[in-house]
VOGU-3710 file (C-alpha; in Angstrom, 3 decimals, decimal comma):
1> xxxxxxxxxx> 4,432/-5,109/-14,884  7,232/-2,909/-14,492  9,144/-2,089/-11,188  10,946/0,964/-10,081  13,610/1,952/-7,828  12,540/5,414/-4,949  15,526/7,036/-3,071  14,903/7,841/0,569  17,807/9,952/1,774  17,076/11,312/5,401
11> xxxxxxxxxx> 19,047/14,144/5,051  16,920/15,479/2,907  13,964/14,659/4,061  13,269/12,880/7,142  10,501/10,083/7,906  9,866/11,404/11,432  6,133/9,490/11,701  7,660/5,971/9,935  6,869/3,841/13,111  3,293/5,417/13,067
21> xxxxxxxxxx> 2,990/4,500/9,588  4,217/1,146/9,782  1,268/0,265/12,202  -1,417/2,255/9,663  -0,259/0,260/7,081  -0,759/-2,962/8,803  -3,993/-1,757/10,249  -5,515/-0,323/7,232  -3,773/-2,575/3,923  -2,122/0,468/2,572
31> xxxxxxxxxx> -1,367/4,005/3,073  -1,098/6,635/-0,096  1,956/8,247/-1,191  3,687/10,439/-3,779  7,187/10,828/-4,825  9,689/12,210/-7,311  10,565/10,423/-10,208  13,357/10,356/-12,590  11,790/8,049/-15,204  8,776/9,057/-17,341
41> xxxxxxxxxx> 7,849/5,184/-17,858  5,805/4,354/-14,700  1,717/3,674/-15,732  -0,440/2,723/-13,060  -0,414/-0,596/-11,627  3,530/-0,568/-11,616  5,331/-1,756/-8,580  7,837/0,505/-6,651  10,256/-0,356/-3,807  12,256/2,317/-1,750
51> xxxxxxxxxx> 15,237/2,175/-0,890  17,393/4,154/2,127  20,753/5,549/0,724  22,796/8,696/1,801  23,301/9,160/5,671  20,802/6,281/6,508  22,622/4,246/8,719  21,721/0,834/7,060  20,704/1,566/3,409  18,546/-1,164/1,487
61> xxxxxxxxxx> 14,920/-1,442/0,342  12,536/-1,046/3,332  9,103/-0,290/1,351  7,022/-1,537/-1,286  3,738/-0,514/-3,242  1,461/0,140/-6,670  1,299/2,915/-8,440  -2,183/4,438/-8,762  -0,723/7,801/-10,601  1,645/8,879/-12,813
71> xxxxxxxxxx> 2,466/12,723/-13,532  4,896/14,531/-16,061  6,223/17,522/-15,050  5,716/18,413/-11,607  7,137/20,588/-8,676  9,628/18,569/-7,221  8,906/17,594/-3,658  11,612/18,402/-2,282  12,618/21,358/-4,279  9,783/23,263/-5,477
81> xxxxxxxxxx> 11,860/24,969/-8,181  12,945/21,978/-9,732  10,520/20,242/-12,602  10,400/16,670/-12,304  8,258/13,602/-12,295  5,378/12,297/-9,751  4,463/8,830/-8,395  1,239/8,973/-6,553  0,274/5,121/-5,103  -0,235/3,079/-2,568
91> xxxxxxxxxx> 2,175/1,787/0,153  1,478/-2,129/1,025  4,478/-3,370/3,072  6,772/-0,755/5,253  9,544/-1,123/7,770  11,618/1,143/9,686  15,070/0,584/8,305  16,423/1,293/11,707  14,622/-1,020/13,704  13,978/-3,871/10,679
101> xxxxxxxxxx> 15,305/-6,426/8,637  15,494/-5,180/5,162  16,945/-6,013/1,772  20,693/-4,722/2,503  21,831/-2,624/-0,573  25,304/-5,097/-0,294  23,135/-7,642/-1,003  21,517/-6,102/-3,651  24,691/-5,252/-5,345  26,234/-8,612/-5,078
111> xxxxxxxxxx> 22,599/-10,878/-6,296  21,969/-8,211/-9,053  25,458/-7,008/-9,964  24,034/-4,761/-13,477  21,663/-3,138/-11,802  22,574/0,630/-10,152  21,567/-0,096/-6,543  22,726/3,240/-5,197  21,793/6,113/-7,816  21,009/9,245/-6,301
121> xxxxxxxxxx> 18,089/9,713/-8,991  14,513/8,451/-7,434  12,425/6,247/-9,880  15,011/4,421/-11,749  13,739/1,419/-13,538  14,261/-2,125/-12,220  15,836/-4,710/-14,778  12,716/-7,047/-15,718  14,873/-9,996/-15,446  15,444/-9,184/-11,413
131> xxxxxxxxxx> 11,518/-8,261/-10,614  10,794/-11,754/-9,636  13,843/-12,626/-7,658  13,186/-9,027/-5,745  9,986/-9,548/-4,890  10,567/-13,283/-3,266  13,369/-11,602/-1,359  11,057/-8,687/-0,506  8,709/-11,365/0,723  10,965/-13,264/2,493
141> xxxxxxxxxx> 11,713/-10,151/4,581  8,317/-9,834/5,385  8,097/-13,030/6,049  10,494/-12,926/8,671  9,244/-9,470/10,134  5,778/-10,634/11,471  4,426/-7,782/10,665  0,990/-9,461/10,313  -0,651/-10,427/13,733  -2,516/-13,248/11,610
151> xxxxxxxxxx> -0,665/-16,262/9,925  -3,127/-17,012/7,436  -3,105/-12,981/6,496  0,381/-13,006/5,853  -0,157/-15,812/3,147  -2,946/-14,149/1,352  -1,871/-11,304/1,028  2,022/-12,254/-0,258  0,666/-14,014/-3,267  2,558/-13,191/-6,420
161> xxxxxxxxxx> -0,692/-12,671/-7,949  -1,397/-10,137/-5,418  1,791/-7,877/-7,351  0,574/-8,595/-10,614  -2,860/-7,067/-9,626  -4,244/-3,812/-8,934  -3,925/-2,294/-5,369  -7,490/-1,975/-4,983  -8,461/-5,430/-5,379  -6,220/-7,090/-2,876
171> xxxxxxxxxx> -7,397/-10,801/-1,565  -6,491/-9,587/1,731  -9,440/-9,176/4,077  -9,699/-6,887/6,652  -11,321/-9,046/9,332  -7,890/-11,336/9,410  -6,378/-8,608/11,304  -6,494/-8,379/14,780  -7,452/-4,916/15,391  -9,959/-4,006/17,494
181> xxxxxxxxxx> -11,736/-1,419/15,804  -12,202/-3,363/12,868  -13,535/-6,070/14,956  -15,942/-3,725/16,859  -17,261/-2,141/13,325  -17,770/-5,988/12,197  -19,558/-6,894/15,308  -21,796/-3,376/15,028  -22,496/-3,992/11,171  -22,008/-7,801/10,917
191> xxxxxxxxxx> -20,839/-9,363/7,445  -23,122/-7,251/5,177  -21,692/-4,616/2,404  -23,935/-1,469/4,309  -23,284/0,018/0,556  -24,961/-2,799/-1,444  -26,657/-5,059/0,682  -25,062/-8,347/-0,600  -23,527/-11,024/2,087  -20,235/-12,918/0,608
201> xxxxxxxxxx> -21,800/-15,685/2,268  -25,225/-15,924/0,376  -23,319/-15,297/-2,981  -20,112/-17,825/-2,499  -21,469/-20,158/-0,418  -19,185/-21,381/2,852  -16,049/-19,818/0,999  -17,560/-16,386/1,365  -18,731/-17,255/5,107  -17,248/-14,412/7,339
211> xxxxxxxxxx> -15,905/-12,534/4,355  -16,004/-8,737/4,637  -13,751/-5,661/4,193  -13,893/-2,165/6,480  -13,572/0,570/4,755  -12,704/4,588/6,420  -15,816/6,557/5,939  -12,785/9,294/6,062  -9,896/8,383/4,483  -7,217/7,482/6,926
221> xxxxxxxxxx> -4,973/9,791/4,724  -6,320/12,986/5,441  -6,592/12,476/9,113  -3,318/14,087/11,013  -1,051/11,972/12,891  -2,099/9,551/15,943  -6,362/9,877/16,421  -8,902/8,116/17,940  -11,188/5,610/15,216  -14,934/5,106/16,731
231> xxxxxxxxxx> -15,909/1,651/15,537  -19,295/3,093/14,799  -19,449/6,179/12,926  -15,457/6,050/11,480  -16,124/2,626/9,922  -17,985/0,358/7,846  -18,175/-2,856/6,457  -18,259/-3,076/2,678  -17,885/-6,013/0,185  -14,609/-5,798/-1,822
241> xxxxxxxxxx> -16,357/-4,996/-5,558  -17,835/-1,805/-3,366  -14,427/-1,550/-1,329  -12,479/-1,054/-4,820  -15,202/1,664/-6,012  -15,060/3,503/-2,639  -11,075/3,714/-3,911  -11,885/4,869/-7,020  -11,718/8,441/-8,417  -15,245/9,460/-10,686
251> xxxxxxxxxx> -14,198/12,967/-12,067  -11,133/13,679/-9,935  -13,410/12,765/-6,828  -13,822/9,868/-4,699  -17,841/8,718/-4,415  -19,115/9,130/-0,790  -21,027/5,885/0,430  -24,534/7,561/-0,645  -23,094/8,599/-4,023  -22,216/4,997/-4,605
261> xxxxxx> -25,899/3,811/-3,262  -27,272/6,041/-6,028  -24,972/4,319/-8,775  -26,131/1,160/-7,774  -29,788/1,849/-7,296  -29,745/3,136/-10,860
//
């Protein structure tokens, strides 16, 4: 697993919905995301931290996630005339670097003194040897943010193993959160996968008791800034192996819940 370094620079581009994407992230496990990239290493499953630099007014490492995509050769986003590299992935842990704790780029520069904290080029690599001391820093951050409304979420889900994994197959569960929509789809649907059928509970036993994920029946993605969710016919309870498949390009498309009810029947 290899890790790699994102510049944020608000003068060039500025996060102007972070504080509404800090909550989706917390609400929903992860948010998608693409970015220029220097390096033409990244594969999928990669980790990548971001870090504020330029006119940010404290500059460190504010955001984490997995890379799902890798492209060669790409419009630049921020310059469409410029040819560069593309991280598409997931974002699992974000902060508002104005508002938040982060990991201060002074501190970076004195705990990791040979790596280049500060380049202006997005998607530098991460020396191996610091990936593990990052990410319990990164951790202790969160840690210390209570982001989470749940203890016992905030445990799960900052496993090491969780990093070494791929973004779609989390151990966080959705019903550990304390948001209400998820709750009302769980109470509507109870703790059955409506894609397969299968109860964690009649599989695992009492460890699977209570065990479910909800999944968007619409991405949250492609929906435009702050909306309403109705519990009913936004949502739906599914069991992770069908979560991870509902996340999971056939063909260049994502399978719609009766697409995947077809795969499985067969």
């Amino acid at each position: 697993m290899k890790a790699y370094l994102l510049t944020y620079n608000p003068q060039i581009w500025s996060w102007k919905n972070i504080d509404f994407e800090v909550i989706s992230v917390q609400e929903n496990e992860y948010i998608p995301t693409k970015w220029d990239c220097f390096s033409k290493q990244p594969k999928e499953g990669d980790i990548f931290f971001i870090i504020a630099l330029g006119k940010s007014s404290r500059k460190g490492i504010f955001c984490s996630g997995i890379i799902n995509e890798f492209e060669l050769g790409m419009p630049s986003l921020i310059n469409g005339k410029i040819k560069t590299n593309r991280i598409k992935g997931d974002i699992n842990f974000l902060l508002n670097p104005e508002k938040s704790n982060i990991i201060d780029l002074n501190f970076l520069k004195k705990e990791f003194p040979d790596q280049r904290w500060d380049s202006q080029k997005s998607g530098i690599s991460i020396k191996d040897k610091y990936v593990d001391m990052l990410l319990q820093n990164w951790n202790k951050i969160i840690n210390k943010s209570n982001i989470y409304l749940n203890k016992n979420s905030k445990n799960i889900i900052l496993k090491k193993e969780y990093w070494e994994g791929n973004s779609q197959q989390k151990l966080s569960t959705t019903f550990e959160r304390n948001v209400n929509a998820r709750n009302d789809c769980i109470k509507i649907n109870g703790y059955i996968c409506k894609v397969c059928g299968q109860k964690m509970e009649d599989i695992y036993g009492e460890i699977g008791k209570d065990f479910i994920h909800v999944h968007h029946i619409v991405f949250h993605s492609s929906k435009k800034g702050i909306h309403k969710i109705d519990p009913k016919n936004d949502l739906i309870t599914v069991c992770p192996n069908c979560h991870s498949m509902l996340h999971k390009k056939l063909n260049g498309e994502y399978l719609s819940i009766e697409e995947l009810k077809k795969i499985i029947k067969k």
